[in-house]
Legacy VTK file of the C-alpha trace (Angstrom):
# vtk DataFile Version 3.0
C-alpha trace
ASCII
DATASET POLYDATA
POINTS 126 float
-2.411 2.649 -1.960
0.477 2.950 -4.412
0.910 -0.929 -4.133
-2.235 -1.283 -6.177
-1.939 1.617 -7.996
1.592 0.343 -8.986
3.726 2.812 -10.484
1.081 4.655 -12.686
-0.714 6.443 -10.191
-4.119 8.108 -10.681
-4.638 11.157 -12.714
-3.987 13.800 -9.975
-1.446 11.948 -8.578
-2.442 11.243 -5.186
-4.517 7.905 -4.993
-6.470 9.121 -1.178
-7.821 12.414 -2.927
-8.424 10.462 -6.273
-10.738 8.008 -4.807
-12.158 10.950 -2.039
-13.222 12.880 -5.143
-14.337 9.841 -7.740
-16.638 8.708 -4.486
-17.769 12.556 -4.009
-17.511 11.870 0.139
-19.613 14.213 2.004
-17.859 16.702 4.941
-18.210 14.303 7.624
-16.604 11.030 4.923
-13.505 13.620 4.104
-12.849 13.866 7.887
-12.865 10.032 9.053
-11.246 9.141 5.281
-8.239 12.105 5.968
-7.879 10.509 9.931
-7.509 6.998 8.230
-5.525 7.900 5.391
-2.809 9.438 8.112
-2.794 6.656 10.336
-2.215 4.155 7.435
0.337 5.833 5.957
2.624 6.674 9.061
1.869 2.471 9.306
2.990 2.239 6.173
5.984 4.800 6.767
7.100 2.673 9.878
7.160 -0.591 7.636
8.274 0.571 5.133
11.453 1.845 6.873
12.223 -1.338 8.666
11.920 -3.083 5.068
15.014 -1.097 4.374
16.799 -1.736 7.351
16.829 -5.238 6.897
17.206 -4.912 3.074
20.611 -3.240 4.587
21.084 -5.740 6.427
20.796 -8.533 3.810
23.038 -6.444 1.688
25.527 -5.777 4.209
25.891 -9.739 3.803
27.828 -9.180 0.734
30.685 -7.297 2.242
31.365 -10.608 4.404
34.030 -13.441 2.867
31.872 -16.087 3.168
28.219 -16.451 2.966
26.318 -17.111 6.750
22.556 -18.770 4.888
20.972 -18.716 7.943
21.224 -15.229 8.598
20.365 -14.532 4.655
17.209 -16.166 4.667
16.237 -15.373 8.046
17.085 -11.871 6.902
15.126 -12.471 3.561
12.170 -14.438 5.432
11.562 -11.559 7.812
11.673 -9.098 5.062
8.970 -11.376 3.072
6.943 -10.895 6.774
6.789 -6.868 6.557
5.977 -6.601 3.239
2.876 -9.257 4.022
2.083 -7.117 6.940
1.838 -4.353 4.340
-0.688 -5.917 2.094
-2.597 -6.889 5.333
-2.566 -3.247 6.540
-3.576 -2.197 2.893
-6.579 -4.535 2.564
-7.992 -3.609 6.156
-7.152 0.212 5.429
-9.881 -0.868 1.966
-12.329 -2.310 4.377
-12.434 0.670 6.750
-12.531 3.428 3.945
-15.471 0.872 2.790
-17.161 1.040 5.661
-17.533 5.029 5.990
-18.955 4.812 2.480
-22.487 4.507 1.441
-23.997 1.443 -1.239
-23.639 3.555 -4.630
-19.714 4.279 -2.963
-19.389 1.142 -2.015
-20.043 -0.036 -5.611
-17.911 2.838 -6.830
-14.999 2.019 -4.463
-14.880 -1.794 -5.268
-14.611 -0.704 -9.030
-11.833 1.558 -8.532
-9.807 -1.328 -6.659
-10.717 -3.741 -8.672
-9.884 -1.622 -12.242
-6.492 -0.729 -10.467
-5.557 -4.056 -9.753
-6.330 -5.170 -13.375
-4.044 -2.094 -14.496
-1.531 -3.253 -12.365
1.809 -3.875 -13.793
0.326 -3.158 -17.495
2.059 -0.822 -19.669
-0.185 2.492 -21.099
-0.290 1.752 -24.928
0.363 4.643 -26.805
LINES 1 127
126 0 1 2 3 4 5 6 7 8 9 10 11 12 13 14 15 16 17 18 19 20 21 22 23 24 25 26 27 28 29 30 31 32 33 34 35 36 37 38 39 40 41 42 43 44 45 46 47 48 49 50 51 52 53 54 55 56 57 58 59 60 61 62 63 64 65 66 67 68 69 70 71 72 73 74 75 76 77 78 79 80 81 82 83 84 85 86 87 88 89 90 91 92 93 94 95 96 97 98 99 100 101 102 103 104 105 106 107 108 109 110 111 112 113 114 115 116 117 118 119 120 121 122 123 124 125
């Protein structure tokens, strides 16, 4: 969820209880949205970690005399793979938190993305 919240983050921090408390889920919405949120972010975790182990890898490319391309942009290509399979993860993580809400959520929850992704990237104007 940071991904679209970029770097400024909702108010209280922590985009899952942001959007858990803006969509006012009921007992039964908190338990299947806190069981989703978990799974998607030790998904995320795992990703996330082998993003940096090849990043490592790339990097580790510098220390060499001479420059093997084939391994850098294999290196680089499969890096450009995990961070897709992030965004995929993300969007279907969307569609299932979607589907344990009701219409007025829904409505609700398509705002929220869709204001954060406008946000994204912009500067706060003081």
């Amino acid at each position: 969820m940071f991904k679209i919240f970029g770097d400024k983050h909702p108010p209280d921090r922590n985009p899952g209880q942001f959007i858990a408390k803006e969509l006012n889920f009921d007992e039964a919405q908190m338990n299947d949205f806190r069981n989703m949120n978990r799974a998607h972010h030790e998904a995320m975790r795992e990703i996330s970690r082998e993003i940096k182990e090849l990043k490592d890898a790339l990097f580790n490319e510098l220390s060499e005399t001479g420059v093997n391309e084939t391994e850098v942009n294999d290196i680089a290509r499969r890096i450009g793979e995990k961070e897709r399979q992030k965004d995929l993860k993300t969007f279907y993580h969307f569609k299932e938190v979607q589907k344990i809400c009701n219409d007025e959520q829904r409505l609700r929850f398509n705002s929220i993305i869709q204001d954060a992704l406008h946000r994204h990237g912009k500067k706060k104007r003081k």
